[in-house]
C-alpha positions as CSV (number, residue, x, y, z in Angstrom):
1,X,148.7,39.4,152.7
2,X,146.2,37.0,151.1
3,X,144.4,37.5,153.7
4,X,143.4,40.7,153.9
5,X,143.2,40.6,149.7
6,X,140.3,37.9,150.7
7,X,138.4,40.4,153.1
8,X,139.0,43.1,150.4
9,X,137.7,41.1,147.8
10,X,134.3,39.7,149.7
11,X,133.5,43.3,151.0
12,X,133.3,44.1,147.3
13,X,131.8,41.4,146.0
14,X,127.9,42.8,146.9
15,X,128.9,45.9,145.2
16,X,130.0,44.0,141.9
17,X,126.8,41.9,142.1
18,X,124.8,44.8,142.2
19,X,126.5,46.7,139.4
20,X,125.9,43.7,136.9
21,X,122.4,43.6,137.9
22,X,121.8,47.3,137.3
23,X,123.6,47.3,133.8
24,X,121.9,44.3,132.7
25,X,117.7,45.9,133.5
26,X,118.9,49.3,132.1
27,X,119.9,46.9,128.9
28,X,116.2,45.4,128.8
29,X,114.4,48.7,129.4
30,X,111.8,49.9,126.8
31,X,111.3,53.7,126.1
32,X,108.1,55.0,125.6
33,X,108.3,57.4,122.8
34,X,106.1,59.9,121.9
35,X,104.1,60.2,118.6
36,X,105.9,59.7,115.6
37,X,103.9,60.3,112.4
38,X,100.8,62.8,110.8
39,X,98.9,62.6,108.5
40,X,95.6,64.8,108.1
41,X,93.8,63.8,111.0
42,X,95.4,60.4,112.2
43,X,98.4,60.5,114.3
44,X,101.0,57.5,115.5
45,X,102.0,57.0,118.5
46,X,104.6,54.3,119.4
47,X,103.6,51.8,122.4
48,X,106.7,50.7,123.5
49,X,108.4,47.2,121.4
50,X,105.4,45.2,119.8
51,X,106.3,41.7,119.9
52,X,106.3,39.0,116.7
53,X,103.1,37.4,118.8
54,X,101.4,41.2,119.1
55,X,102.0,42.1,115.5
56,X,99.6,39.0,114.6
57,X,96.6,40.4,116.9
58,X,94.0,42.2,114.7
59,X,93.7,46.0,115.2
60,X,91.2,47.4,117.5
61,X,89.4,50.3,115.7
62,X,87.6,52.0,118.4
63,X,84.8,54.6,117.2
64,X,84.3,57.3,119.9
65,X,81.7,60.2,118.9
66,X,81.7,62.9,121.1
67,X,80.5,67.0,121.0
68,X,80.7,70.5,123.2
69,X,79.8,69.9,126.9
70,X,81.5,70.9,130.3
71,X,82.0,66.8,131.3
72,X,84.0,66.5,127.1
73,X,87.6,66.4,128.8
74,X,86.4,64.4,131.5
75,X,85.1,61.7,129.9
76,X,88.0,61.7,126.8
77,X,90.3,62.0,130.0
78,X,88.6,58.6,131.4
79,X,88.2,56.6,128.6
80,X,91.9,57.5,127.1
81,X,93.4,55.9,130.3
82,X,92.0,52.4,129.2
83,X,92.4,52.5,125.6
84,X,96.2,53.8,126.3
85,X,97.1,50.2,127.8
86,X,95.5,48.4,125.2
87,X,97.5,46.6,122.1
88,X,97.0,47.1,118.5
89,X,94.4,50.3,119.2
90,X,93.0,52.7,117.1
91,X,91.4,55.5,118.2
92,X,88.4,56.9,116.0
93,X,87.4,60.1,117.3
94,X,84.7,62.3,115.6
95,X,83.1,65.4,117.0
96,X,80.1,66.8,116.6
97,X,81.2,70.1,115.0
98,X,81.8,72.2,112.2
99,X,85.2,71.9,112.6
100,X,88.3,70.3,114.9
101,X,88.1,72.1,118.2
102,X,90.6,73.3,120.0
103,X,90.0,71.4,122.9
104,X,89.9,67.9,121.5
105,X,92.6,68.8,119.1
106,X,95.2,69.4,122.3
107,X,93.5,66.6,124.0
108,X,94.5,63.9,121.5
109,X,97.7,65.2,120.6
110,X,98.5,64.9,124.3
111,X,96.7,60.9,124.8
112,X,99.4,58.9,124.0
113,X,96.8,56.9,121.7
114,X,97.4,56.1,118.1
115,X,94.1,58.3,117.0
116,X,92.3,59.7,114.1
117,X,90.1,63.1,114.2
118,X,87.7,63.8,112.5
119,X,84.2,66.1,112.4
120,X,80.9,66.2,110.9
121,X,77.8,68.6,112.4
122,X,74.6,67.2,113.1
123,X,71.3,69.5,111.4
124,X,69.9,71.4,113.6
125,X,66.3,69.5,112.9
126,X,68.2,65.9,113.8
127,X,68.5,67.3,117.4
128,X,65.1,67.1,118.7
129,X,64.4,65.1,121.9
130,X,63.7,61.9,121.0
131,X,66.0,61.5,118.0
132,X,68.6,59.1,117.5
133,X,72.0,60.3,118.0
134,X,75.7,60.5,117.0
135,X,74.4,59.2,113.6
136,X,76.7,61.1,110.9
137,X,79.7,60.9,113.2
138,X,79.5,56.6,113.6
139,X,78.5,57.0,109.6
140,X,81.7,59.5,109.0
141,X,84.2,57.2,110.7
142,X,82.4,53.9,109.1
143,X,83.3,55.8,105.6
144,X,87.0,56.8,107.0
145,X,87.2,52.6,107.1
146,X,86.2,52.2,104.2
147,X,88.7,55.0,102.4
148,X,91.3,53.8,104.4
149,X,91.4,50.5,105.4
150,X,91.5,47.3,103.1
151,X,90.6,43.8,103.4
152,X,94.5,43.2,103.8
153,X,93.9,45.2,106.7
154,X,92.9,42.8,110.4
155,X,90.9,44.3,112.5
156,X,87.9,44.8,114.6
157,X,85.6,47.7,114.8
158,X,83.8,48.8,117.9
159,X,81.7,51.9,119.2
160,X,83.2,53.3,122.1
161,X,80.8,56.1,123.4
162,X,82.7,58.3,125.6
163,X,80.0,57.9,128.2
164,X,81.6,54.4,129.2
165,X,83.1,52.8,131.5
166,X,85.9,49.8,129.7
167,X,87.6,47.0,131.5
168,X,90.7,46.3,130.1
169,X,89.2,42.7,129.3
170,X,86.9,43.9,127.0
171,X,89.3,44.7,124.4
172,X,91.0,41.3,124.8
173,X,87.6,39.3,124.4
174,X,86.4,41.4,121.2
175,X,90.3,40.6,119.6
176,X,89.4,37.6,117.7
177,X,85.8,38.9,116.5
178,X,85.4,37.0,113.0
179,X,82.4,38.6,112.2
180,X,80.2,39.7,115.3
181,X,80.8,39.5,118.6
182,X,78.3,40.2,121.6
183,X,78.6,40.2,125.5
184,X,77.2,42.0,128.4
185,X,76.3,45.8,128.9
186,X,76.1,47.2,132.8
187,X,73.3,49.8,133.8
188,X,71.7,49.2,129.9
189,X,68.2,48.5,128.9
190,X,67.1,50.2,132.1
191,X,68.4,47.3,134.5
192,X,71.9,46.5,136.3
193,X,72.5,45.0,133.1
194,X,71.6,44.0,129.5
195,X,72.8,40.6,127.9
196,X,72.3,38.5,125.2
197,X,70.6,34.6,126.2
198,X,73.2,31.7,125.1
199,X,72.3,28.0,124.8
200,X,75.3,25.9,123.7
201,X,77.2,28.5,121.9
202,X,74.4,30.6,120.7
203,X,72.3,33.7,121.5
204,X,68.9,32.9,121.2
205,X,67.3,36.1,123.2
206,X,67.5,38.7,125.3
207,X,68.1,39.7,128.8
208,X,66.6,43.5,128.9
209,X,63.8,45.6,130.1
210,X,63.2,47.9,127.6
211,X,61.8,46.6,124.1
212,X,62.3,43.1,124.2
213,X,60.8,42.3,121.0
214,X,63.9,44.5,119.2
215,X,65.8,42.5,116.9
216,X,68.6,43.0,118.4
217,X,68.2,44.0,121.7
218,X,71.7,45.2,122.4
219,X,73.6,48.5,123.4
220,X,76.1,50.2,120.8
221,X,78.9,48.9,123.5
222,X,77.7,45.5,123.4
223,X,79.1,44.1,120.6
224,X,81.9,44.3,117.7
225,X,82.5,43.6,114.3
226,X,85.2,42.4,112.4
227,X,86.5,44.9,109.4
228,X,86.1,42.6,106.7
229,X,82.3,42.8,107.7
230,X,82.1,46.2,107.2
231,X,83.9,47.0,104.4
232,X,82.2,44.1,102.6
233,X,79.1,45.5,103.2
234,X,79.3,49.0,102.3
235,X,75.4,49.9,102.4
236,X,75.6,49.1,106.1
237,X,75.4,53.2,107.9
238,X,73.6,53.8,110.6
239,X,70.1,55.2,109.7
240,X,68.5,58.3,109.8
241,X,65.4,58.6,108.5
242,X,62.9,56.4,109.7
243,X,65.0,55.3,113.1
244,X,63.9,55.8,116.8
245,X,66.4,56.4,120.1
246,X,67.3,52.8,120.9
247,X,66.6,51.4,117.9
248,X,70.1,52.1,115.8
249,X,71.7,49.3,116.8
250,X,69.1,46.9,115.4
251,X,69.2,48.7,112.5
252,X,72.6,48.7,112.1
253,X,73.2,44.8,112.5
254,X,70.0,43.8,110.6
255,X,72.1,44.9,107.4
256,X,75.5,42.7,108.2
257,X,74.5,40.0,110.7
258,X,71.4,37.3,111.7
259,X,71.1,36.5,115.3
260,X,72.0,32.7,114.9
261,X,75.4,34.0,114.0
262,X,76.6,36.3,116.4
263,X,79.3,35.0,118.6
264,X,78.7,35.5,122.3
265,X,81.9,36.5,124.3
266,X,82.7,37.2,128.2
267,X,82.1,33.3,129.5
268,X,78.5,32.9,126.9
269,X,77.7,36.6,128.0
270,X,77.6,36.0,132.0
271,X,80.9,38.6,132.5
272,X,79.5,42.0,132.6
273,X,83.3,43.9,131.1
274,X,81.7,47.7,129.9
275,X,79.4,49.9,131.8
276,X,77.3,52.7,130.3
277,X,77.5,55.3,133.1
278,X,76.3,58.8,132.1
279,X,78.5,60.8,133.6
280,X,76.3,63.0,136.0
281,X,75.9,66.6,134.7
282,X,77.5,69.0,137.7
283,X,76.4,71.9,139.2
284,X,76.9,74.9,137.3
285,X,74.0,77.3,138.6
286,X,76.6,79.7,140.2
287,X,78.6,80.5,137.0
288,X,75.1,82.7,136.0
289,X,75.1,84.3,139.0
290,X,79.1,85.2,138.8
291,X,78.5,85.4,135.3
292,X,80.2,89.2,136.0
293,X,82.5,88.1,138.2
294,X,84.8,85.4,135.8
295,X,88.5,84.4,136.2
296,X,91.3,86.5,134.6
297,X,92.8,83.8,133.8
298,X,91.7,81.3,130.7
299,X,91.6,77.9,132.3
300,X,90.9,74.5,130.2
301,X,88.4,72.0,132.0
């Protein structure tokens, strides 16, 4: 009799083991939950438990303009799938436009990124070739900082152009920004790639080919800036009048920064973490020519 209890009891011993093991993952498992709060423009989203060590990590305040084009879903699409996995994100996104669009509007609510949306239209006369660009909406969100945010508030502000291409490592060397941070930008100042020069902790040029002699010659994704900077300096906008294509960033840092203190990032800029790759325009000759001949049905790209 005890022996066939024994056999009994080993045959369903693998069974109990598993059982255990099963109850106790399913006890550990974190739910993703979908956004939780509104207000205006800015929506919540919940990213799963944050942690006593993540709760200490400065918030990443990531300023994204964007406006009408057939490649707008596309690239929100792609860059949405790296800020999603990052911690502490906030997503700033501001469209060229008279008002929200439909589009973007279901495309954020849909992200799963903590975002806020706003809009602001560029004049007509401020679209010429050879003007600078996304001006009032980096100038909008700088002001939605400022309304919004104070210096109780850690975090670090950086223009994400939805043109990009983001390494998740990015985000992680920008995180402790104390006032500006610089590294590395692929396919910029028309080489493979643009960086600032370090010697022993400092930048003291620049590694470009295009306009050497700028101040600071950087791309917008090049660099970060902690919140305190910005809302300590509130005269600092991105100019306007006077500005040329290329020259905004300069501009921009020449009112909050000097060059001898920028803190270079990504190994003393050697790491190249964000690439600006201009999506390619496609193909579109044939809608004219079926211009007659449409869908009946309304689809989204």
């Amino acid at each position: 009799m005890k022996s066939v209890l024994f056999s009994v009891f080993f045959l369903l011993l693998p069974w109990m083991i598993i059982v255990i093991i099963m109850i106790d993952f399913d006890g550990k498992r974190v739910v993703r939950a979908p956004f939780t709060g509104r207000h205006g423009g800015t929506h919540a989203v919940t990213q799963g438990v944050v942690t006593k060590n993540q709760s200490a990590l400065q918030i990443i305040y990531a300023i994204t303009p964007t406006y009408t084009r057939p490649v707008q879903k596309a690239e929100l699409t792609r860059v949405a799938h790296a800020f999603r996995q990052v911690t502490r994100f906030h997503w700033i996104v501001v469209e060229d436009s008279t008002s929200r669009t439909e589009l973007v509007t279901r495309f954020l609510r849909g992200c799963g990124v903590p975002y806020t949306h706003l809009n602001v239209y560029t004049p007509q006369r401020f679209k010429r070739k050879g003007m600078p660009r996304a001006t009032e909406q980096r100038n909008l969100a700088l002001t939605w900082l400022r309304q919004h945010r104070s210096h109780r508030d850690p975090g670090v502000v950086y223009f994400a152009d939805d043109d990009n291409a983001y390494s998740l490592e990015v985000f992680e060397e920008m995180r402790d920004t104390r006032a500006v941070s610089v590294w590395p930008v692929g396919f910029a100042g028309g080489r493979t790639y643009e960086r600032p020069l370090v010697s022993k902790g400092k930048v003291v040029g620049w590694y470009t080919g295009w306009r050497a002699g700028r101040p600071f010659a950087i791309d917008m994704a090049g660099f970060a800036v902690n919140l305190n900077v910005i809302l300590a300096n509130p005269q600092a906008l991105f100019k306007r009048q006077g500005s040329k294509p290329g020259m905004q960033e300069s501009d921009f840092l020449k009112q909050i920064t000097k060059v001898s203190e920028l803190e270079p990032k990504a190994n003393n800029c050697t790491r190249v973490l964000v690439w600006h790759t201009r999506t390619e325009n496609p193909h579109l000759a044939k809608e004219v020519k079926y211009i007659k001949d449409k869908d009946t049905v309304a689809v989204e790209v």
